[in-house]
C-alpha positions in Angstrom: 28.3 -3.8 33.5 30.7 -5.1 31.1 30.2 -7.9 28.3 32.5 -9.6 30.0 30.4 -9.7 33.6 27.5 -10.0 31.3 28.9 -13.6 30.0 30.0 -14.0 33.5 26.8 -14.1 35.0 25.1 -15.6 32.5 27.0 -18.4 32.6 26.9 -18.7 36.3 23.0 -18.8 35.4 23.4 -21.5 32.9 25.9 -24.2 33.8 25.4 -26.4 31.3 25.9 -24.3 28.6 30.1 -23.9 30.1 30.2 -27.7 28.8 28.1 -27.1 25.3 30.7 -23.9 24.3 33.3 -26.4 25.5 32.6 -29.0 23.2 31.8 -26.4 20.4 35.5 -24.7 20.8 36.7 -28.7 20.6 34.7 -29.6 17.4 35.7 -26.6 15.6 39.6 -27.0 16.2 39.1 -30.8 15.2 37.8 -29.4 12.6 40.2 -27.0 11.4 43.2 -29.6 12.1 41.1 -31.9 10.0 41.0 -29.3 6.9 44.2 -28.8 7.1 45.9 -31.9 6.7 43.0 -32.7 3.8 44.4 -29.1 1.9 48.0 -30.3 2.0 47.4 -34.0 1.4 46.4 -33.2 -2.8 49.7 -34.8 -4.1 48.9 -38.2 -5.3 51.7 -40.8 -5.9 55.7 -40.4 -5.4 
């Protein structure tokens, strides 16, 4: 077997965890959008 058909099945064993890496994958590109507009907002004033 592969890693991939390793992930395959276990996921098809553990359905809820499809939803948890979901909302993992969402959080961390929030995050990342989030950093990035903080690193290029620094310039205060006109």
């Amino acid at each position: 077997m592969s890693a991939k058909d390793d992930m395959k099945d276990y996921l098809a064993q553990h359905p809820r965890m499809i939803g948890g890496l979901f909302a993992m994958v969402l959080l961390v590109s929030q995050a990342g959008s989030a950093a990035a507009v903080m690193g290029s907002a620094t310039q205060v004033g006109p």
